[in-house]
SEPA-132455 format. One line per 4 residues: for each residue x, y, z of C-alpha. Coordinates in pm, 1 decimal. Each point is the difference from the previous one (the first is absolute). Layout:
BEGIN
X,Y,Z; ... .
***
This chain:
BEGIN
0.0,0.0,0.0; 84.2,358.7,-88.2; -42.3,278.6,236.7; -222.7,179.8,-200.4 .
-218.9,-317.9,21.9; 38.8,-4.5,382.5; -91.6,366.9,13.0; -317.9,-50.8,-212.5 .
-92.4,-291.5,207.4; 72.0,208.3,367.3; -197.3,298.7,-194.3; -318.9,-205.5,-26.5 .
31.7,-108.6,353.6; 138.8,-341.2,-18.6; 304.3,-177.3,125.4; 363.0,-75.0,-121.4 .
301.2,-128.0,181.9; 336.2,176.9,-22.8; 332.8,-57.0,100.8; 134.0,202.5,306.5 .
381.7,-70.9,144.2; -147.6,-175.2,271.6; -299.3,-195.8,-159.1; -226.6,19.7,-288.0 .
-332.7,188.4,62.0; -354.9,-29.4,-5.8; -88.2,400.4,-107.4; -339.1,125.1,-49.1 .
-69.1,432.8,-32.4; 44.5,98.0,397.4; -274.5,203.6,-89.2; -262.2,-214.8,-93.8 .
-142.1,-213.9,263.1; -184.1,-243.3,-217.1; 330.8,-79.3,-168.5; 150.2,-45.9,312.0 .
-264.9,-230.7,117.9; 107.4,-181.0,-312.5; 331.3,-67.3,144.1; -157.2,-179.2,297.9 .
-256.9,-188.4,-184.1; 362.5,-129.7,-170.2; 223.4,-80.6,208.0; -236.8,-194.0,227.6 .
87.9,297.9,261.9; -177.0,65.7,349.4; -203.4,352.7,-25.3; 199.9,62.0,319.7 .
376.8,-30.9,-141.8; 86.4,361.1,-102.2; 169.5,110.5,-328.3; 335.5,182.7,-75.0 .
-74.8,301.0,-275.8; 313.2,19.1,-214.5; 71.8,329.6,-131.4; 229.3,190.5,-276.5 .
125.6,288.1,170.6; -1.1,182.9,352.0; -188.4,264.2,-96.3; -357.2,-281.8,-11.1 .
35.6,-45.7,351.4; -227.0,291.4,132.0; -261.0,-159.0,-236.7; -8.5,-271.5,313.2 .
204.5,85.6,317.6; -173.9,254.5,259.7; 349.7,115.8,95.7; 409.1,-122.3,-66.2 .
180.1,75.3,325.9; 306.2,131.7,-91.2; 233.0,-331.5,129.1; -273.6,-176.1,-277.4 .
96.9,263.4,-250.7; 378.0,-69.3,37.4; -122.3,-364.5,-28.2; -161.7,98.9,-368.3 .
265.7,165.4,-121.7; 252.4,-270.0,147.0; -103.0,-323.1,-86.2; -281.2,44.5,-295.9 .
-21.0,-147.5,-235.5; 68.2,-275.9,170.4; -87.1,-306.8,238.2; -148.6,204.4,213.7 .
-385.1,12.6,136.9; -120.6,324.7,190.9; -295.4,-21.0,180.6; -185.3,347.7,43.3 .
-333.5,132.5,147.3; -202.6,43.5,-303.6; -182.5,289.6,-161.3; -392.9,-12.0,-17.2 .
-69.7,-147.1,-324.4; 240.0,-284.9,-41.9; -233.8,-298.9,-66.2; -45.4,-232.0,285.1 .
52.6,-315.2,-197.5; 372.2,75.8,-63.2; 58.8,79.5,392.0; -265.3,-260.9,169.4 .
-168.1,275.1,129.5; 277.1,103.7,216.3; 98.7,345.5,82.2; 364.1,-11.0,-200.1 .
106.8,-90.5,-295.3; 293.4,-160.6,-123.8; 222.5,151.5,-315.1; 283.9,-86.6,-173.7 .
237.0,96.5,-297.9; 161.3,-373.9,-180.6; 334.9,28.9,-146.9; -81.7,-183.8,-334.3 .
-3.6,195.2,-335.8; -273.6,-188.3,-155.1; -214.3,66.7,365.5; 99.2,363.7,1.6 .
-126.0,67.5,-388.6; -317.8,-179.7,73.5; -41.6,225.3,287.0; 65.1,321.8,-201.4 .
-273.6,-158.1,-269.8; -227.0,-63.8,259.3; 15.6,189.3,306.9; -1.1,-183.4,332.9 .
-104.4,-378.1,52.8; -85.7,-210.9,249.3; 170.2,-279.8,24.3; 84.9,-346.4,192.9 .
194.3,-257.4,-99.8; -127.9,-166.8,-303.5; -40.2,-364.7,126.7; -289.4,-211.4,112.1 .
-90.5,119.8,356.6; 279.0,-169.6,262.0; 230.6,-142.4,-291.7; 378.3,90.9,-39.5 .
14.8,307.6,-156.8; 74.5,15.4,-369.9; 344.7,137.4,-86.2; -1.0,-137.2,-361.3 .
-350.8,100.6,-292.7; 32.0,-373.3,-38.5; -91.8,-57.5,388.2; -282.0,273.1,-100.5 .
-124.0,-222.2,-311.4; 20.5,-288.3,204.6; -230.0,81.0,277.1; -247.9,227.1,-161.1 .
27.7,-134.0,-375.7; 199.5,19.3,-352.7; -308.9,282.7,-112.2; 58.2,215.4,310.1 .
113.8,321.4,-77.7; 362.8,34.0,141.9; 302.7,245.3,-88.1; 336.8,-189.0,-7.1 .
249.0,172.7,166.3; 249.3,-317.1,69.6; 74.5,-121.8,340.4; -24.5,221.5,315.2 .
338.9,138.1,137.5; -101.4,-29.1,330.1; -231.2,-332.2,22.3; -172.7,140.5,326.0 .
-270.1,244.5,123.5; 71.4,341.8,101.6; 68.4,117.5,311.7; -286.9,165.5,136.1 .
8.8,282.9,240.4; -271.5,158.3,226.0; 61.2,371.4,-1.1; -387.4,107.1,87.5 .
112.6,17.1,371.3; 305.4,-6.2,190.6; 209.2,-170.5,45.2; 61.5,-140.8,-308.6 .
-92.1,-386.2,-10.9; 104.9,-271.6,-256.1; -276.5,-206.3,-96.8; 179.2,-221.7,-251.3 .
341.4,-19.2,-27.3; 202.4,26.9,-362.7; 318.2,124.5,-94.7; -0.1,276.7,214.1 .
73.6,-62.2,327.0; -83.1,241.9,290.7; 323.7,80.0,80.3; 58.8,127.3,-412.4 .
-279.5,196.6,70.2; -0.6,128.2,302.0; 323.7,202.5,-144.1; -127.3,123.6,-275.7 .
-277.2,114.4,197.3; 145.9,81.5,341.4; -348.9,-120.8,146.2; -25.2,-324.4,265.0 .
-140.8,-273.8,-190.5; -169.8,-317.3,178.4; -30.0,-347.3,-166.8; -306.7,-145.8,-63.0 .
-248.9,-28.9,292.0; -227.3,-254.9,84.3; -290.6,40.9,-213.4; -400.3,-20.1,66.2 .
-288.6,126.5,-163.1; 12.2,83.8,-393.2; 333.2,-11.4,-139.7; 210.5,333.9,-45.8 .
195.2,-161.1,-246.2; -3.9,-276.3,-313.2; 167.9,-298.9,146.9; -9.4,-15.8,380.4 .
-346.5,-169.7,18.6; -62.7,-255.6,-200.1; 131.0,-309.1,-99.2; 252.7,100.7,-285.7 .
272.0,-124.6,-253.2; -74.3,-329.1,87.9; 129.5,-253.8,-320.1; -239.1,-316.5,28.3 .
306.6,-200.8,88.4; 46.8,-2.2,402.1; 232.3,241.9,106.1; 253.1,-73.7,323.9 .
314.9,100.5,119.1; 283.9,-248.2,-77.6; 252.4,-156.3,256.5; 191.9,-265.3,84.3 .
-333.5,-191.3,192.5; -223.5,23.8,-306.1; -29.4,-442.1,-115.3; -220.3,-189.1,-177.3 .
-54.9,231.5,-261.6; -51.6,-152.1,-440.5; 319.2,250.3,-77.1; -95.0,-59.7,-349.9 .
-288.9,207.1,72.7; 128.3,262.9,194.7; 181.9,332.0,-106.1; 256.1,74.2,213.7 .
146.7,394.6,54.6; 335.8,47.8,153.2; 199.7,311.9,80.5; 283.5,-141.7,176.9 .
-3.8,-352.4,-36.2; 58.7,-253.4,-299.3; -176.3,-330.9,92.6; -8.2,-310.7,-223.7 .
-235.3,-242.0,-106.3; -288.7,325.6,-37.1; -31.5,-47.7,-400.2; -232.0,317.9,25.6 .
278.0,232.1,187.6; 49.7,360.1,-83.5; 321.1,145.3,251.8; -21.9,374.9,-5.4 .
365.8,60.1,103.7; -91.5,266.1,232.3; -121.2,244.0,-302.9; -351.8,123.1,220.4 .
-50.5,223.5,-290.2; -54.9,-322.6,-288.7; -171.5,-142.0,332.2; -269.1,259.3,27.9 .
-14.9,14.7,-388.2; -81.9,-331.9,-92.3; -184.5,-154.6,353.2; -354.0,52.6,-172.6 .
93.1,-152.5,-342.3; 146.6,-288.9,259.7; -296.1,-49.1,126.4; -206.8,7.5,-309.6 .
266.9,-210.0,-192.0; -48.7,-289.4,299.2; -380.4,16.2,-79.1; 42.1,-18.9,-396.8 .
252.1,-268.0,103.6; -255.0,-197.6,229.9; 233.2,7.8,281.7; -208.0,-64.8,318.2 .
311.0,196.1,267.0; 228.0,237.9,-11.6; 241.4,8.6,276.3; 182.7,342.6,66.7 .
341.4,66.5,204.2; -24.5,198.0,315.6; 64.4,379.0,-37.0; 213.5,152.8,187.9 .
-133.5,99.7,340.0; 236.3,348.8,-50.6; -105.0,200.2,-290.1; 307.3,18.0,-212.6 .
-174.5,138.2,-306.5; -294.5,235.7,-45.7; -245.4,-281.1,-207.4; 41.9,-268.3,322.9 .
-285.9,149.4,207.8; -206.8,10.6,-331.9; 75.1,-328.9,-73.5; -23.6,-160.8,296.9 .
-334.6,151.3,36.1; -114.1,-99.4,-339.6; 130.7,-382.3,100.5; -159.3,27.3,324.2 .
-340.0,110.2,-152.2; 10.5,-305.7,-265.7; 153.1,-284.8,269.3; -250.3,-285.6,93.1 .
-78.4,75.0,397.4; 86.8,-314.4,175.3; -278.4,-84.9,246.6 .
***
């Protein structure tokens, strides 16, 4: 697909995935709340679950935000576009569909070309990831084709840089909270900001925030945590994902070779691959417990969110 298709299609209120650096996107107009509902109706997605609007330049924020405190301003100008989700009280207006009915709002600016002209085409979108409802997000148009079909409409953008969600940031009130956790960490932003910034809290009632609710990026192979005491497992069944470690006798073994960046990248297309592959587990090597790279709270939450509780 063209982007002057995609902007057609978006113009008459319908919905097209797009590729983002972190994942590809589900975008309807952020305008329109029948298109948005659209998006919902989708993905499978709980009415509840609010969306991140995805915008072209700084100046479309005031179309949604009630007020930027200036730390959140330094934030804009710092870090967008990029991975980076701002969550804002919202101007009277912004359609409740996109924010659950909530009192914020959630923007962001992607740092991928093909996002950024769509945006410029289109003006702002709303937009989750484009996936069936609590599967791995895609990072790939293929992954796109393959859950939603070869006819939907999808811009290819190749592969996502990143391979994980944004970070997303609570800047309505103070102080500052992390409700998801990306590639920006709070310390990275606490000094670009010079504002104290909390990690995610405990969280009840409606969601703030895509991703700390519901079950998500959850492959239908069983997910678990990998060490020595895991036995009696059909290894030619079972993906195994190593960072440190080089096992034998896994003939499904990828060994990242401490590179979190390719790990982040391509843990979604893992866990889709496994499932195109019929592989029934995928075993995963213990993080480590101190962060030595930005992505490892990201993707230990990510692994965390997809492992199979034990009872």
């Amino acid at each position: 697909m063209k982007i002057h298709e995609a902007v057609a299609l978006i113009q008459r209120g319908e919905v097209v995935a797009f590729p983002t650096e972190t994942v590809y996107g589900l975008g309807a107009d952020a305008h329109n709340p029948e298109a948005i509902q659209k998006i919902f109706k989708v993905k499978g997605r709980p009415a509840d679950n609010p969306l991140i609007i995805h915008l072209a330049n700084l100046q479309e924020v005031a179309e949604f935000a009630l007020e930027v405190p200036k730390p959140a301003r330094q934030l804009m100008e710092k870090c967008w576009p990029g991975p980076l989700t701002l969550i804002f009280k919202k101007k009277p207006g912004v359609p409740d569909t996109a924010t659950a009915g909530l009192p914020t709002v959630a923007l962001r600016i992607p740092d991928h070309p093909v996002a950024l002209e769509l945006l410029r085409q289109t003006g702002p979108l709303a937009a989750p990831s484009a996936n069936r409802s609590g599967s791995p997000s895609p990072t790939k148009a293929e992954h796109v084709r393959r859950d939603f079909g070869d006819d939907f409409p999808v811009l290819d953008g190749g592969m996502s840089n990143i391979g994980l969600e944004s970070t997303v940031l609570d800047v309505s009130e103070t102080p500052f909270t992390i409700l998801r956790p990306g590639k920006y960490t709070a310390g990275q932003l606490s000094e670009i900001c010079g504002e104290n910034i909390v990690r995610i809290p405990k969280t009840s009632g409606k969601p703030r925030s895509p991703g700390i609710q519901y079950t998500h990026y959850k492959p239908r192979a069983s997910v678990k945590w990998y060490d020595s005491t895991v036995s009696d497992i059909d290894k030619s069944r079972t993906l195994l994902i190593t960072h440190t470690r080089n096992p034998d006798n896994f003939p499904h073994h990828i060994h990242m070779n401490g590179d979190y960046e390719k790990f982040a990248r391509e843990l979604y297309d893992l866990f889709r691959t496994a499932d195109y592959q019929s592989l029934s587990l995928i075993l995963i090597e213990h993080l480590p417990e101190h962060p030595i790279h930005p992505l490892l709270e990201a993707l230990q939450n990510r692994i965390d969110k997809a492992a199979v509780q034990e009872p």
